[in-house]
C-alpha positions as CSV (number, residue, x, y, z in Angstrom):
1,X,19.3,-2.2,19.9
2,X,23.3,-2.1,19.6
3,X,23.4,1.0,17.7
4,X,20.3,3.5,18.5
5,X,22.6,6.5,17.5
6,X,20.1,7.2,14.4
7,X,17.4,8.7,16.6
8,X,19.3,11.7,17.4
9,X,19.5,12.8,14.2
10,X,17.1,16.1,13.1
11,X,14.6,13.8,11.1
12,X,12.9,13.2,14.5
13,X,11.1,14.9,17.9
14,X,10.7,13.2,21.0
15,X,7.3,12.2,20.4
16,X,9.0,9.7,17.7
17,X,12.0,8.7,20.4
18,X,9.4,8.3,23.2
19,X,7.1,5.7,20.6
20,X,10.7,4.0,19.6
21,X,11.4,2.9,22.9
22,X,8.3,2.1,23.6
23,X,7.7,-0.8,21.0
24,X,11.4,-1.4,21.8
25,X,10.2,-2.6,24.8
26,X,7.1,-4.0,23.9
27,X,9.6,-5.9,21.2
28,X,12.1,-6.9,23.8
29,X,9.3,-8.6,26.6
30,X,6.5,-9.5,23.6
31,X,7.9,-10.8,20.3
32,X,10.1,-13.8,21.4
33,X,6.9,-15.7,22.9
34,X,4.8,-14.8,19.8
35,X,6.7,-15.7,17.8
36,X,6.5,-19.5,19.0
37,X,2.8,-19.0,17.8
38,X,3.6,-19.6,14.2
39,X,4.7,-22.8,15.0
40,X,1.8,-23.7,18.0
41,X,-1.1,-21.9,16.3
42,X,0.1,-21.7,12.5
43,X,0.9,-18.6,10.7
44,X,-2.4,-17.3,11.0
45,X,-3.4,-17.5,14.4
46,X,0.1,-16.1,14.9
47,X,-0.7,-12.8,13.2
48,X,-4.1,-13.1,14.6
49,X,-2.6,-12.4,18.2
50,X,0.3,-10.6,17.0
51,X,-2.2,-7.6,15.6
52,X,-4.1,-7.9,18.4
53,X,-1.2,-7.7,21.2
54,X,-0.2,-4.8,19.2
55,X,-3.6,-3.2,19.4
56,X,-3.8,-3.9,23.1
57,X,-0.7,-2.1,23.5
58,X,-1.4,1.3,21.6
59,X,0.6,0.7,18.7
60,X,-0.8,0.7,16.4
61,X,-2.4,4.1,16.7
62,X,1.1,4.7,14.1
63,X,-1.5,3.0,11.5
64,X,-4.6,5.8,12.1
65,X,-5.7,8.9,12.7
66,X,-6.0,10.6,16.2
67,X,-9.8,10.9,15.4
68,X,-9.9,7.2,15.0
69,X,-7.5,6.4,18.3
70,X,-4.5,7.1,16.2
71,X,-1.3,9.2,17.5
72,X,-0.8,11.8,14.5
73,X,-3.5,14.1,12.9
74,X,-2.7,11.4,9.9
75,X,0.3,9.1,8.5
76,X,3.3,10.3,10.3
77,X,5.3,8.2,8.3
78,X,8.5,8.5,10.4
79,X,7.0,6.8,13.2
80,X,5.7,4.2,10.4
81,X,9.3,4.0,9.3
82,X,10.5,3.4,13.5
83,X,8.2,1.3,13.9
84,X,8.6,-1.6,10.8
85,X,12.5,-1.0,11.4
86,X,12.1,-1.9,14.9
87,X,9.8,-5.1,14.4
88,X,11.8,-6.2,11.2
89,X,15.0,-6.2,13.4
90,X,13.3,-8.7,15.8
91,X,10.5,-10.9,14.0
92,X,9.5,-10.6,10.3
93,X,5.9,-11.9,10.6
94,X,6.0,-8.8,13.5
95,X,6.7,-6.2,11.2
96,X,4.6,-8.0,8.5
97,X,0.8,-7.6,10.4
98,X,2.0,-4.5,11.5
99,X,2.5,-3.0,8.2
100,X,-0.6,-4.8,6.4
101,X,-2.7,-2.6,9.2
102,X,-1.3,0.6,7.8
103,X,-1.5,-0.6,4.4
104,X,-4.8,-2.1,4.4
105,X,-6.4,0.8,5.7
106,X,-4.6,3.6,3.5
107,X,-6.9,4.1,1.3
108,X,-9.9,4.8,3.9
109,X,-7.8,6.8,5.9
110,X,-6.7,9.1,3.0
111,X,-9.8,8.9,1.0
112,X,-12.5,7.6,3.2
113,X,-15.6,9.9,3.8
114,X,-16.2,10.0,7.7
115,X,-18.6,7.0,7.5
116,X,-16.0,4.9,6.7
117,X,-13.5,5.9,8.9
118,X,-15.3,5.8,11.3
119,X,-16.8,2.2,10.7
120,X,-13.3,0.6,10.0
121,X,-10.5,2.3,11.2
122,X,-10.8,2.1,15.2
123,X,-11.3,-1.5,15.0
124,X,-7.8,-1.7,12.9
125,X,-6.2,0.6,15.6
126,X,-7.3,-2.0,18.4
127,X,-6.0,-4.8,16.9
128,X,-9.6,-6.1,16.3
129,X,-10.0,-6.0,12.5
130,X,-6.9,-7.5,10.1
131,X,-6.7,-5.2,7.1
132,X,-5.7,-5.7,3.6
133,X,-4.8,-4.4,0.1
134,X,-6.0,-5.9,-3.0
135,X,-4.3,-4.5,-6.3
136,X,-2.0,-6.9,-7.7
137,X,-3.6,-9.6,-10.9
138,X,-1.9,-12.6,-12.3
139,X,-0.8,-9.9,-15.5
140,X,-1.4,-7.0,-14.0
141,X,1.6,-6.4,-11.1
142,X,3.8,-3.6,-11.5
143,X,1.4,-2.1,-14.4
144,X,-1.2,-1.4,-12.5
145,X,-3.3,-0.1,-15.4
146,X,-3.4,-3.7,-17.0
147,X,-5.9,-4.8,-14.2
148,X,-9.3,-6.8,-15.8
149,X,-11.1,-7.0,-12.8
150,X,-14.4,-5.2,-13.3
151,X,-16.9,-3.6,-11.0
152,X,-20.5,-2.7,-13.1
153,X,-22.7,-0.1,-11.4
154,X,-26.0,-1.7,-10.8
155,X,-28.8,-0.4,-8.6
156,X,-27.2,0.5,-5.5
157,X,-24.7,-1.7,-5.9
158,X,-21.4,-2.4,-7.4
159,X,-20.9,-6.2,-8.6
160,X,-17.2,-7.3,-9.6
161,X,-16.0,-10.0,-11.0
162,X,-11.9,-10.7,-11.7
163,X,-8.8,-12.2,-9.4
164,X,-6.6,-10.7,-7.5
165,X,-3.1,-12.5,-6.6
166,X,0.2,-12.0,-4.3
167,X,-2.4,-10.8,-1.7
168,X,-0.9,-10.2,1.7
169,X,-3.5,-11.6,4.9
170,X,-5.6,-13.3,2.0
171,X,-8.1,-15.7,3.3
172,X,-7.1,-13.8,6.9
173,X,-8.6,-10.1,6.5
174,X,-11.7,-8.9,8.5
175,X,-11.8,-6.5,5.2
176,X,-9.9,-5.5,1.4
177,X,-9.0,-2.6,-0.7
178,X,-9.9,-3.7,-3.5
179,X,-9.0,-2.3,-6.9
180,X,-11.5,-2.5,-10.0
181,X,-12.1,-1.6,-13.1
182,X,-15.3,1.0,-13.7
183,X,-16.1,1.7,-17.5
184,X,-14.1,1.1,-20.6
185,X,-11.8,3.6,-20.2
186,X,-8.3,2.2,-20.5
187,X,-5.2,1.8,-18.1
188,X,-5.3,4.2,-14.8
189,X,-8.4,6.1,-16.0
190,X,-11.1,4.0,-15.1
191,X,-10.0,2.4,-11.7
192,X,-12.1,2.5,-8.8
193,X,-11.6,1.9,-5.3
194,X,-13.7,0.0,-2.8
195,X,-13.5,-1.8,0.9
196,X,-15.3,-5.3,0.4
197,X,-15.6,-7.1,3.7
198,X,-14.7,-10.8,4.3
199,X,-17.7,-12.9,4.3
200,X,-19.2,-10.9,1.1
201,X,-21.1,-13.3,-1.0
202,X,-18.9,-14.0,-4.3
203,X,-15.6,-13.3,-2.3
204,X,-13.4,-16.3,-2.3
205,X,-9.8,-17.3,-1.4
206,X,-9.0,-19.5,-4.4
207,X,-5.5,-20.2,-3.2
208,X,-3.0,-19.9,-1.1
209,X,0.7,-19.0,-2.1
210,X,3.6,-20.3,0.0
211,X,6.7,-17.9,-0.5
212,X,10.1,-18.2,0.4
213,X,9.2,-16.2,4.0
214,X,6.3,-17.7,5.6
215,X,3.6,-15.2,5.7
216,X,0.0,-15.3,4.9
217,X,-0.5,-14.5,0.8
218,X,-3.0,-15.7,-1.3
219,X,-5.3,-15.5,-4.5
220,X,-8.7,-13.9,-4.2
221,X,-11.8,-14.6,-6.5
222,X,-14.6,-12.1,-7.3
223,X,-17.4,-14.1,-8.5
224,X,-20.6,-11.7,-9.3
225,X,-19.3,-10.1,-6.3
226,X,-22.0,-7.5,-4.4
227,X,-20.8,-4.6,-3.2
228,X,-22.7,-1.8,-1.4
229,X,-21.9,1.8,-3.2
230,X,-21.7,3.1,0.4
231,X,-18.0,1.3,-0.1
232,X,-16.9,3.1,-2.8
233,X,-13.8,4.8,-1.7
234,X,-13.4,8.7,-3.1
235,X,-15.4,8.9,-6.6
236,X,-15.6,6.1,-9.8
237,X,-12.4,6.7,-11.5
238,X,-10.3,7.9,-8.7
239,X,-8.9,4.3,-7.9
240,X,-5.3,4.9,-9.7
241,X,-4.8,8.4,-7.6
242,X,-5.6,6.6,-4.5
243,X,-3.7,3.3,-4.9
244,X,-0.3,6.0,-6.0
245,X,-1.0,8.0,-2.7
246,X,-1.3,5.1,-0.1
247,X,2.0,3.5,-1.8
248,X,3.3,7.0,-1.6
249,X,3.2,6.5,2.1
250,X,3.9,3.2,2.2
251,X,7.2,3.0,0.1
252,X,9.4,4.6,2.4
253,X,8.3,1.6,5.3
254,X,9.6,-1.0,3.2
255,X,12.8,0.5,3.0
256,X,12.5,0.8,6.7
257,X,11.8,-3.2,7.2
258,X,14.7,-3.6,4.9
259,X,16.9,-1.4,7.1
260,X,15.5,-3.7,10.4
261,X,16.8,-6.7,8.7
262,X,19.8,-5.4,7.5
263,X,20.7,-4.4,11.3
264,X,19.5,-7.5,12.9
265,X,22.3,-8.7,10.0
266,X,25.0,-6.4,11.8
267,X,24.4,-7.5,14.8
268,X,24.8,-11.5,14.3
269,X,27.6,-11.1,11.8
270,X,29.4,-8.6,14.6
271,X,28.8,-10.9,17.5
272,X,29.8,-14.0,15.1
273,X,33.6,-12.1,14.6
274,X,34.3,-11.5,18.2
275,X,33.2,-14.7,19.0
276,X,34.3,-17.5,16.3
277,X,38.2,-18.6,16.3
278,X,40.3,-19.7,13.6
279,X,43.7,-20.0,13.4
280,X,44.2,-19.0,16.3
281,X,42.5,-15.9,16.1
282,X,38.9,-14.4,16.2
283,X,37.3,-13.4,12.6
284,X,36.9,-10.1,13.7
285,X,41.3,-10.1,13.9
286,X,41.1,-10.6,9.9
287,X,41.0,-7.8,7.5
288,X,38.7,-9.1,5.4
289,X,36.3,-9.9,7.7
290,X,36.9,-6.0,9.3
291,X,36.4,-5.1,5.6
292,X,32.9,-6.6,5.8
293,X,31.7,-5.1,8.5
294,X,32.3,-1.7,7.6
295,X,30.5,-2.1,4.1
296,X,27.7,-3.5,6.0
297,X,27.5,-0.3,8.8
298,X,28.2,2.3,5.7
299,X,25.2,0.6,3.5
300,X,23.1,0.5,6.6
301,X,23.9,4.3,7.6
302,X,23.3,5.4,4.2
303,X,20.0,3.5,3.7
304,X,19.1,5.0,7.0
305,X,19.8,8.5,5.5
306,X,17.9,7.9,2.4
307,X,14.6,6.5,4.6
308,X,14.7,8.8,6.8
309,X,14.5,11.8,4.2
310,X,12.2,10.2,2.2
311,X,9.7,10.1,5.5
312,X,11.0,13.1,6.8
313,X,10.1,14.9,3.6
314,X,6.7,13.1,3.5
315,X,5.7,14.6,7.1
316,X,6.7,18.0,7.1
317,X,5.7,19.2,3.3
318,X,2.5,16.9,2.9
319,X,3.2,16.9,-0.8
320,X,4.5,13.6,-3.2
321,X,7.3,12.3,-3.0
322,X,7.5,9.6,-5.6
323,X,11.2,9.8,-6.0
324,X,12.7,10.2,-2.2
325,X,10.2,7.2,-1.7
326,X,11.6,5.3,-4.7
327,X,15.3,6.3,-4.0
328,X,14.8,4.9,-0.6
329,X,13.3,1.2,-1.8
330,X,15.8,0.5,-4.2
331,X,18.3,1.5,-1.9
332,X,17.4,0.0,0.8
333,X,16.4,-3.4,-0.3
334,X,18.7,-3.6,-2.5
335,X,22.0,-3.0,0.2
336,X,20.0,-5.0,2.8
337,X,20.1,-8.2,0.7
338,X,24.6,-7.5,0.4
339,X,24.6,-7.0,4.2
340,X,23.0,-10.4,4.7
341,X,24.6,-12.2,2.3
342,X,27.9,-10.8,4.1
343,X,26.5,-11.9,7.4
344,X,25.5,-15.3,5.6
345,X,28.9,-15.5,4.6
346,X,30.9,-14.9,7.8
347,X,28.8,-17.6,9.7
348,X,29.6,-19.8,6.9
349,X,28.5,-23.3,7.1
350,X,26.0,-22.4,10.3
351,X,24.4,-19.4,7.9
352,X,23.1,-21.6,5.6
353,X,21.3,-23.9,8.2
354,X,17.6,-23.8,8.2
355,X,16.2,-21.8,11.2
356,X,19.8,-20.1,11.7
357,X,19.1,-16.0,12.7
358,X,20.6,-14.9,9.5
359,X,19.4,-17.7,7.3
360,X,15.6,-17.1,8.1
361,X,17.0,-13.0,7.3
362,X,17.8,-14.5,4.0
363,X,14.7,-15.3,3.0
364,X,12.8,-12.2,4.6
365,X,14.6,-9.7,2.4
366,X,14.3,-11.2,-1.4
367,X,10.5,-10.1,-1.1
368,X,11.3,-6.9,-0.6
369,X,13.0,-6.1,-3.9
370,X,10.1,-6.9,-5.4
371,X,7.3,-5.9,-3.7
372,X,5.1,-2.6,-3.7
373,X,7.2,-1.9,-6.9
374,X,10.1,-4.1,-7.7
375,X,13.6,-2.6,-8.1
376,X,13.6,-2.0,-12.2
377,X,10.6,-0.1,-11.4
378,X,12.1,2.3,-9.1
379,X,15.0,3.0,-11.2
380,X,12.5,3.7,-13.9
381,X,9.9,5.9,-11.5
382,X,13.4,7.7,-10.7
383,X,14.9,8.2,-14.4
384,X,11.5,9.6,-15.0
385,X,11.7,12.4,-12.2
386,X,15.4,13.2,-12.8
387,X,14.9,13.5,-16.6
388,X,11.5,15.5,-15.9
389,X,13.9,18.2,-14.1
390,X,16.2,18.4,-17.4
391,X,13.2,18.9,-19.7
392,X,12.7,22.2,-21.7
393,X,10.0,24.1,-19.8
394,X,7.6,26.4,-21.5
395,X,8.3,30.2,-21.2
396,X,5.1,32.1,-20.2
397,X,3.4,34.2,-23.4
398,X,4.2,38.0,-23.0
């Protein structure tokens, strides 16, 4: 890692520079041989051992509580935020399974009764149960309250029926979070949350979706789907409060992949200046190319500022933070695709070539800007929140 000056800033403690180098080195020795996997064992059997090496080597203890074999009472999203900017920089699909573990598994971890926890979440820690989070419908994406998938209360039982689509570790996961409608109330109100296991009778992968980054995504059918009411996460109703709190969490760690990507950018496009001549001279000995370079380390820094807080803020008040997180996304994403472009553009013909360093980084980062709330989202979940602060507030009765 060129530049590591970041972790010295007062967002972190040594407990978080102590877990950085550690999957930096885990990183370093570990990813470049998985990484081969996706192309020996396919994309799934790559993740496969990828969440499992991970596992094996404590990590990702980042994705549960200490009861459960985690390393932090619960989230501490700055070590989520270290550690998906660390993988990102080295291996996409890395940081991918890492994050679909914390992700997954939100939901039980911050609504989960102590059955549940304790069924699921030490397997997830030890790499030994893929995880995976089921909102998104064919017309029901960013408005989450258009979902039609159902669940009906019957006996003991809930049975759902509906699609899911744009599902991460589809056709992959041990278990979902899945999201369903309970009653006829309308939008958010009557959304319930539950954990239905792979295998479940009336679970089916009806497709699955190649994207622009290999990873593994897919389209999930609930057929007359039986669920126990044991896997009812928090209470019927509840489902929108939960799904806003785990991406609450989760938010800030895409802006942290993005931040990954956009170094690992840096770092080719630096190297590519001092080394490639033209004219004479290197590309690094013309101003424009200098000019690049320092927009790319200025968006990077402030992304890293704006990441950093949102975590930061996350960890040490406990309380929402809806528009750091969202300030941090679109930021983010957003300046990482510009970096990468620029890096694109200084290798020039050779960043355009399939399986080129910066070319792969291409593709990685479009996802991003629309995922887990795409960009016109967060500058509308951020007008909201400023404009909330400039409303006229009641005066108390005297």
């Amino acid at each position: 890692m060129p530049d590591a000056s970041f972790l010295s800033w007062p967002f972190f403690h040594d407990s978080h520079r102590a877990f950085a180098a550690a999957l930096e080195s885990w990183s370093k020795e570990r990813l470049g041989e998985l990484g081969g996997d996706a192309h020996r064992a396919g994309m799934d059997g790559a993740v496969r051992r990828i969440v499992r090496e991970l596992g094996n080597a404590g990590l990702l203890g980042a994705c549960i509580p200490a009861a459960y074999g985690g390393r932090a009472e619960t989230f501490d999203v700055r070590g989520l935020c270290l550690a998906r900017e660390i993988l990102a920089r080295r291996d996409g699909l890395a940081d991918f399974a890492f994050a679909m573990q914390g992700l997954g598994s939100g939901a039980i971890t911050l609504f989960g009764n102590a059955a549940q926890r304790a069924r699921f979440l030490p397997a997830v820690g030890r790499g030994e149960a893929i995880a995976a989070f089921a909102i998104s419908e064919p017309q029901a994406g960013s408005d989450v309250g258009a979902m039609t998938t159902k669940a009906v209360h019957e006996g003991g039982d809930y049975i759902i029926d509906g699609a899911k689509t744009w599902i991460s570790n589809a056709g992959l996961a041990d278990f979902y979070t899945v999201f369903a409608r309970v009653g006829d109330e309308p939008g958010p109100k009557g959304i319930s949350a539950f954990v239905v296991e792979a295998g479940t009778p009336g679970l089916s992968v009806s497709q699955r979706i190649d994207v622009i980054a290999p990873h593994p995504l897919g389209a999930l059918a609930f057929s007359r789907c039986r669920v126990p009411e044991a896997n009812l996460l928090g209470k019927p109703g509840e489902g929108f409060k939960i799904a806003m709190s785990v991406l609450d969490v989760f938010r800030s760690t895409v802006a942290a992949a993005a931040l990954g990507f956009a170094r690992r950018a840096l770092d080719e496009a630096a190297r590519r200046a001092l080394e490639r001549r033209m004219f004479g001279k290197t590309l690094a000995d013309f101003q424009l190319t200098r000019a690049k370079i320092a927009d790319m380390a200025t968006a990077i820094d402030a992304a890293a500022l704006l990441t950093y807080r949102a975590a930061w803020v996350k960890d040490t008040t406990g309380g929402r933070v809806t528009r750091e997180a969202s300030m941090a996304k679109l930021f983010a994403t957003e300046q990482a695709q510009q970096v990468i472009d620029q890096a694109v553009q200084i290798f020039g013909g050779a960043g355009v070539v399939s399986g080129a360093t910066v070319e792969a980084l291409y593709r990685e980062i479009r996802a991003l800007r629309i995922y887990e709330g795409a960009s016109e989202v967060q500058k509308l979940v951020i007008a909201a929140n400023v404009l909330d602060d400039y409303k006229p507030k009641e005066l108390p009765l005297t």
